[in-house]
C-alpha positions in Angstrom: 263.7 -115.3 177.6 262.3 -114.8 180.6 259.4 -111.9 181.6 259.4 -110.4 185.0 255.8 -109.5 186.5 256.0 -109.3 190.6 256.9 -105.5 190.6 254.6 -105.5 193.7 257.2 -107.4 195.3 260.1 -105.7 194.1 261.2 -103.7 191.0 263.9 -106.7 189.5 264.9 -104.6 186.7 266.0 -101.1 187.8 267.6 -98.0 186.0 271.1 -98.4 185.6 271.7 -95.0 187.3 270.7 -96.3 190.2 273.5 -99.1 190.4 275.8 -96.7 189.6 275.1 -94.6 192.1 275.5 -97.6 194.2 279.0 -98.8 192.8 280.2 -95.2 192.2 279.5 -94.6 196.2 281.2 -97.7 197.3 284.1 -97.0 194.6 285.0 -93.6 194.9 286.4 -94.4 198.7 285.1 -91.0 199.6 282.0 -91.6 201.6 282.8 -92.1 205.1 279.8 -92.2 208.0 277.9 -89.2 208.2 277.5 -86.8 211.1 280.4 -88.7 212.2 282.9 -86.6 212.0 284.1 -82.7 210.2 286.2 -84.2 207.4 285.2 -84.3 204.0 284.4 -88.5 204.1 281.9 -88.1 206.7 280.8 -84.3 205.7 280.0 -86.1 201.9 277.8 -88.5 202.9 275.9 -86.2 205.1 275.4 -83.8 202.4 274.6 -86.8 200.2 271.7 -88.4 202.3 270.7 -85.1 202.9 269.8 -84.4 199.6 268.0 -87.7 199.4 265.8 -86.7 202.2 264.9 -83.5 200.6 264.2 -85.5 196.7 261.6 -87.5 199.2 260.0 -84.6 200.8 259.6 -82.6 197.0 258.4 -85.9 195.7 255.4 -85.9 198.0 255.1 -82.2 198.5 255.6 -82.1 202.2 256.3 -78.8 203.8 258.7 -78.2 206.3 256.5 -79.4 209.4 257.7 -83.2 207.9 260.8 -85.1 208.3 262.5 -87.8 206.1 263.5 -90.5 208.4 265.6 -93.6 206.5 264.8 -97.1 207.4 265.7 -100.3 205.6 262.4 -101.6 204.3 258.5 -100.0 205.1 258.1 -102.9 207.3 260.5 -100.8 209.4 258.8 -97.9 208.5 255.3 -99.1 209.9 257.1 -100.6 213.2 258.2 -97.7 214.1 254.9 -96.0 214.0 252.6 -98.3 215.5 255.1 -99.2 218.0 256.5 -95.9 218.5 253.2 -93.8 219.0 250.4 -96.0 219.7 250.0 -96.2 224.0 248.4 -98.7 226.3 244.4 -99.0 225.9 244.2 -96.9 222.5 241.9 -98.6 219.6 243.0 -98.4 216.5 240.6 -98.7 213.6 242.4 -100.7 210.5 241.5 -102.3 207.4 241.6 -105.8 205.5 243.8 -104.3 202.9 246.4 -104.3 205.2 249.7 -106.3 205.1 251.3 -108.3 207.6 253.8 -105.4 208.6 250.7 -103.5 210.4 248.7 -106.3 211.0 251.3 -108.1 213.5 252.3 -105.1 215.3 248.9 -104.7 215.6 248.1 -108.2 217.1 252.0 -107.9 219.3 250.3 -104.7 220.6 247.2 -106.1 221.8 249.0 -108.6 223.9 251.9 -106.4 225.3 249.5 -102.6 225.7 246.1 -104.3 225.5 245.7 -102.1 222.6 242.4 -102.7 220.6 241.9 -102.3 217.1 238.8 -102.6 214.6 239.3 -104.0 210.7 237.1 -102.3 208.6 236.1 -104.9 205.6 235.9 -104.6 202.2 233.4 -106.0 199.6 233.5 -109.9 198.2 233.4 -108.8 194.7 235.6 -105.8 194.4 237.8 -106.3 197.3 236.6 -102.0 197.9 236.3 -100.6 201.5 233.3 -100.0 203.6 233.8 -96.4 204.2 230.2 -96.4 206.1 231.8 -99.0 208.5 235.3 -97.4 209.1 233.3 -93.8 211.2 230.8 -96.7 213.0 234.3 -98.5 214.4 235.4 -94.5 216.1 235.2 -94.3 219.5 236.5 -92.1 222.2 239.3 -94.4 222.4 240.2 -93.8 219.0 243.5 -92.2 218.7 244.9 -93.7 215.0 243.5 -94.8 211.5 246.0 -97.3 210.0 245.5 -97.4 206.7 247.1 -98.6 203.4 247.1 -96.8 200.4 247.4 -99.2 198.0 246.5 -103.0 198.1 249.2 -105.3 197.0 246.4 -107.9 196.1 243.7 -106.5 194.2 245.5 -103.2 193.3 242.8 -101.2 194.4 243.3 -97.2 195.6 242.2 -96.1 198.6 240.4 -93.3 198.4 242.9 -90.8 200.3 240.3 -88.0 200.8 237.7 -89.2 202.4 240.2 -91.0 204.8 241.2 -87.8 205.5 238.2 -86.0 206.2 237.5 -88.7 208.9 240.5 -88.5 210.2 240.1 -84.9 210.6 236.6 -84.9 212.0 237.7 -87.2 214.8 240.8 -85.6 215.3 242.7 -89.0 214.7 246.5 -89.7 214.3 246.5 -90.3 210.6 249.2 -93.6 209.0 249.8 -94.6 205.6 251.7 -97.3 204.1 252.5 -96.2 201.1 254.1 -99.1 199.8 252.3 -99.7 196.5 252.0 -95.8 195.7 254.8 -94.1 195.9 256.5 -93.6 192.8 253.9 -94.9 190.7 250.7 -93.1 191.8 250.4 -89.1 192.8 251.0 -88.6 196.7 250.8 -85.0 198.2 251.3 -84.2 201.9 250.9 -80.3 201.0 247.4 -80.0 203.3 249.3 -81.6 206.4 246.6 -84.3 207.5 248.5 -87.1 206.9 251.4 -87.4 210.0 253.3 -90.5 208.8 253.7 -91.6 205.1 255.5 -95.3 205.3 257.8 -96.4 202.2 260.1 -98.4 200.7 262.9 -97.6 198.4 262.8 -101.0 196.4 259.2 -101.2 194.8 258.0 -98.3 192.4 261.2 -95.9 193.4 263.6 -98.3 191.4 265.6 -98.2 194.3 267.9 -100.6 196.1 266.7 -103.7 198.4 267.4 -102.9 201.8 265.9 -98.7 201.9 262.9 -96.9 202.9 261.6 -94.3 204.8 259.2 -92.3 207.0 258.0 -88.7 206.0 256.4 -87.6 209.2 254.9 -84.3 211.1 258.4 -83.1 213.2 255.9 -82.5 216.4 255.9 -86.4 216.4 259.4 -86.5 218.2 257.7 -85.7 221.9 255.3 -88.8 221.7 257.6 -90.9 219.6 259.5 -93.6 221.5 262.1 -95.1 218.9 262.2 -99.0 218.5 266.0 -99.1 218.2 268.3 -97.0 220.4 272.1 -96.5 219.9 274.5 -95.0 218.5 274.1 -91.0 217.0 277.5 -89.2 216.6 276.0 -86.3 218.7 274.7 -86.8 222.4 277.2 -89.8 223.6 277.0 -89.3 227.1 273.0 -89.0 227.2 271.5 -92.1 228.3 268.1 -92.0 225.5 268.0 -91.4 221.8 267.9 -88.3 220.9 264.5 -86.7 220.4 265.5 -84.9 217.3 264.1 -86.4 214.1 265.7 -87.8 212.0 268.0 -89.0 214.5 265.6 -90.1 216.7 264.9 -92.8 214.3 268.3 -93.0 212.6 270.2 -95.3 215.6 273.4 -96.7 214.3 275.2 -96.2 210.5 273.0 -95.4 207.4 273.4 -97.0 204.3 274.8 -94.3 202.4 275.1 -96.1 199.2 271.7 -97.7 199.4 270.4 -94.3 199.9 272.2 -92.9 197.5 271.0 -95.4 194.8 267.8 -94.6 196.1 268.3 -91.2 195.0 268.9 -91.9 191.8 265.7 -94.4 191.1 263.7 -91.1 192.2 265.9 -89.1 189.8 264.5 -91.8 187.3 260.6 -91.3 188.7 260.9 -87.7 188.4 262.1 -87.8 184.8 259.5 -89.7 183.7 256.6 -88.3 186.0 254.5 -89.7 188.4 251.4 -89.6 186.4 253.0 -90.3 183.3 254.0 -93.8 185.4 250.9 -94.3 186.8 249.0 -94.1 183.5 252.2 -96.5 181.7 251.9 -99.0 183.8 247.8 -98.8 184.3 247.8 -99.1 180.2 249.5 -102.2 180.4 247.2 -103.5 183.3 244.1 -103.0 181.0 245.4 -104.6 178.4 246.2 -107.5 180.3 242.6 -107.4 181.8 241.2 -106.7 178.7 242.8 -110.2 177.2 241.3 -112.2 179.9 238.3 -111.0 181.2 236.2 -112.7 178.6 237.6 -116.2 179.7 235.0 -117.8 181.7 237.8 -119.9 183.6 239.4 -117.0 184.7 238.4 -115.2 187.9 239.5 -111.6 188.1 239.5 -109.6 191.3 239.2 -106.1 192.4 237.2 -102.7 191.5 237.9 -101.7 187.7 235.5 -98.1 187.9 238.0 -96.4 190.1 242.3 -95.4 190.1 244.2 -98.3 190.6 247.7 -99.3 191.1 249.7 -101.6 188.2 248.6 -104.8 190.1 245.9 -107.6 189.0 245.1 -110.5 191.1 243.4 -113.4 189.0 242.9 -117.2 189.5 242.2 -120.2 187.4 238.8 -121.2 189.0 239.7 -123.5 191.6 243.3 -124.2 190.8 245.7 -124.0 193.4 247.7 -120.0 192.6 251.2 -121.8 193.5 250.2 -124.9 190.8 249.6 -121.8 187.9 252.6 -120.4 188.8 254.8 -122.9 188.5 254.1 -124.0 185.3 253.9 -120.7 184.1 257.6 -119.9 185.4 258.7 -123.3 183.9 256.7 -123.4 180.9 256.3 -119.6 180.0 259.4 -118.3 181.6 257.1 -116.0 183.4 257.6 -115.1 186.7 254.8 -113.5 189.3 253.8 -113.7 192.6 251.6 -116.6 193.9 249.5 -117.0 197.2 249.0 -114.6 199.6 251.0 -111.4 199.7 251.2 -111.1 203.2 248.2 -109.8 203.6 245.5 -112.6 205.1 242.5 -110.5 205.7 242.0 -109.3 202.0 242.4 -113.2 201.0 239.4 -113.8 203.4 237.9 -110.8 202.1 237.5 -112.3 198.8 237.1 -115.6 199.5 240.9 -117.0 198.5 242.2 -118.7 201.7 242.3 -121.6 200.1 244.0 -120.9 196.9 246.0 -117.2 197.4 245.8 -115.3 193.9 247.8 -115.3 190.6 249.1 -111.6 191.0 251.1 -109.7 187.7 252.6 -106.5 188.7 254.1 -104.0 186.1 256.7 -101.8 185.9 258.0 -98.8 183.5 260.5 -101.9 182.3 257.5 -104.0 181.2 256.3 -103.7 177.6 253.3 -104.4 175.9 254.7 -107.2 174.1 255.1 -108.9 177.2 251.9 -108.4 178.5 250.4 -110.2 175.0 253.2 -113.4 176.0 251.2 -113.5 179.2 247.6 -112.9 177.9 248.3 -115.9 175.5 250.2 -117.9 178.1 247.2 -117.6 180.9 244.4 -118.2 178.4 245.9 -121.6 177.1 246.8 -122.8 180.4 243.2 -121.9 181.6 242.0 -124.5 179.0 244.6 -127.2 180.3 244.3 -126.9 184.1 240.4 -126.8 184.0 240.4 -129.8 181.4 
């Protein structure tokens, strides 16, 4: 038997609904290329995606000054954005939580636009931000706050509000990648501050590999300069993309089916509940912490006072993460997420750039008896590697 615990990577075990909604789509030989055409093959899978776009929007209660934009992947999502809206010579003020997907736009951007960019840093023990340090980095070059909303290493939340406020004080172009939250933690665009919310389909939505999205403010499409141009099924003979959203970000065929599946993983979310998610998988988090944390060979990271999402980051003293994970794949059958996580600053942050982090992430498909394999697994293995 094998146990599953890199959720924070991708959701492995999904609803069945959702690969039905996949197969069915594929199947049926009735979805044709939407906004292609008037016939019923191409009118379906407009009406389809459609109501996909609109299960996003009620999902994060965004009025109708947002648009649902469908990418493959939030590393799309978050190229888009930075490279899409931020100019020549603006600073950008970031953080170490991010992941590589804004960090190396960031760093293409300050060689192409000689775009500048302060990383506010968090604390060595709970990986937390310095909220004091984040208004210190504004300046009248400001125009964006790039910020995630959930860390994928120490599964700490970012406290949404008073980024916000900030943003709102300064007048600043507000991001989020919303990677680790959506689906499993309670997001609401209803107030309007935030302009882009960045996702992906396969994580906490149970959806399909290869989906995601944007949610964004419409009034972005007269500063935002798509990163792919082609084809649209409306405007052939003009020589841009479109500057209506979604199709201003929608170049080329969709992936009806993928969306569609996607669709029915938030079917799955919304049947259960957001908080009723966050609070499942959070339960089985504190367990796990709970079975560990007295283990003096057992380092545990990130802030346990505040809302977090269903990710914990641990290492085995000094012990290489990839060394732990092997043998707990081969030994234990238990798979989770070794190393870095694609996000280098928080690793510096804590002091891990040596070693990376043991990281378990759970989903609604975990159970508590798993968690109590892996509890039992990591506390004899801390007594053998540190032998």
């Amino acid at each position: 038997m094998s146990i599953y615990f890199d959720n924070a990577a991708t959701t492995a075990i999904k609803p069945k609904e959702v690969a039905q909604a996949v197969y069915e789509t594929l199947l049926s030989g009735e979805f044709g290329n939407p906004a292609r055409g008037s016939h019923d093959f191409s009118l379906n899978s407009f009406r389809d995606v459609s109501m996909v776009r609109q299960q996003i929007k009620e999902l994060l209660k965004a009025s109708d000054q947002y648009e649902v934009a469908f990418t493959n992947n939030a590393t799309v999502s978050l190229n888009m954005m930075i490279k899409g809206l931020i100019g020549e010579g603006e600073h950008v003020v970031t953080t170490s939580w991010e992941h590589n997907a804004v960090l190396r736009p960031l760093y293409q951007l300050a060689e192409e636009k000689k775009v500048t960019f302060d990383v506010v840093p968090s604390d060595l023990k709970t990986g937390m931000l310095d909220f004091d340090f984040l208004e210190k980095t504004i300046k009248k070059e400001t125009t964006t706050l790039l910020i995630t909303h959930g860390s994928n290493v120490t599964g700490n939340i970012m406290d949404l509000k008073r980024v916000k406020k900030i943003a709102q004080k300064h007048q600043l172009r507000l991001i989020i990648d919303g990677s680790q939250t959506m689906g499993q933690y309670p997001v609401s665009l209803e107030d309007g501050i935030i302009d882009a919310f960045c996702f992906t389909g396969h994580k906490s939505l149970y959806g399909p590999t290869g989906t995601g999205g944007i949610c964004l403010k419409r009034e972005l499409e007269k500063d935002l300069t798509p990163l792919i141009s082609g084809g649209d099924g409306m405007q052939t003979f003009s020589k841009i993309q479109p500057r209506e959203l979604p199709v201003l970000l929608e170049a080329g065929t969709l992936n009806v089916a993928g969306i569609k599946g996607l669709g029915a993983g938030i079917d799955y979310v919304n049947q259960r509940g957001v908080k009723a998610i966050h609070q499942y998988v959070n339960d089985l988090a504190n367990v796990f912490i709970s079975g560990i944390k007295d283990n003096p060979l057992i380092e545990i990271y990130g802030d346990f006072t505040a809302e977090r999402a269903g990710v914990v980051s641990i290492n085995l003293k000094n012990i290489d993460s990839a060394t732990v994970s092997d043998v707990l794949w081969e030994d234990y059958g238990i798979a989770i997420r070794p190393g870095y996580h694609c996000a280098p600053l928080m690793h510096e942050a804590l002091g891990t750039k040596d070693q990376g982090t043991l990281r378990f992430s759970f989903s609604t498909f975990n159970t508590l008896e798993e968690v109590e394999v892996a509890i039992k697994a990591i506390n004899e293995l801390s007594k053998e590697v540190t032998a």
